[in-house]
C-alpha angles and dihedrals in degrees: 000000000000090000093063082064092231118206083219146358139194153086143324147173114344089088153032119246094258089059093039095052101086094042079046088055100055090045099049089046092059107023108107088201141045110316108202130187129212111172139174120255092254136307113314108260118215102285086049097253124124121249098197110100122217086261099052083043088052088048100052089048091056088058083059094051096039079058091044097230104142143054086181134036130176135156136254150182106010093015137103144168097301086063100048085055095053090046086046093055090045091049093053117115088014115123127232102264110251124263117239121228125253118255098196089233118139114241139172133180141194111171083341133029118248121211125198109221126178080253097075110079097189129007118187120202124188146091084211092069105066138073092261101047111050118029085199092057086043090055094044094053087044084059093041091237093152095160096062096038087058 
């Protein structure tokens, strides 16, 4: 996302705080602009309310700012102003975490981000390269018709 030159990235709903933290953290490691994080409070129980009180939110969201992860936080899915007040209490005298700087390195992700460093001699991307996704590029290596299926 980072070549659309975003104000701001980051997560929301899905899941509480305490299940967002380690996704918020790789984000917050490699994004070069604001990270925010807006999650649910909690996970939905089985009537399809929400268990965490405005405190344990607040609290979560504290963990977030003591790792210094976020330079916006909100709320989602099961909370409402009285939790953005107690977020916004915890929050108070903590810092905007500091932007890293960009390294000019080109990097994807899909479940994990992907970095390419002057350490990795050939990368090859594509679903399309392999047995299973393509039945032409099986049948060229079948063949052994490297060349074309290069």
């Amino acid at each position: 996302m980072m070549n659309a030159k975003p104000f701001c990235i980051g997560l929301n709903c899905a899941l509480g705080a305490n299940l967002m933290k380690p996704f918020l953290q790789r984000l917050s490691k490699i994004a070069t602009t604001n990270v925010h994080a807006y999650p649910n409070a909690g996970l939905p129980n089985a009537m399809g309310g929400y268990d965490e009180t405005p405190e344990m939110f607040a609290e979560a969201i504290k963990g977030f700012a003591d790792d210094g992860l976020l330079n916006m936080v909100g709320g989602c899915c099961g909370t409402n102003p009285e939790y953005i007040r107690q977020v916004k209490k915890a929050m108070e005298g903590y810092p905007p975490r500091a932007i890293p700087e960009n390294t000019h390195l080109t990097m994807v992700s899909g479940l994990t981000e992907f970095i390419f460093r002057s350490n990795i001699p050939f990368v090859n991307v594509g679903e399309r390269c392999n047995i299973s996704g393509s039945i032409q590029f099986k049948k060229l290596i079948q063949k052994g018709d490297y060349e074309t299926a290069l």
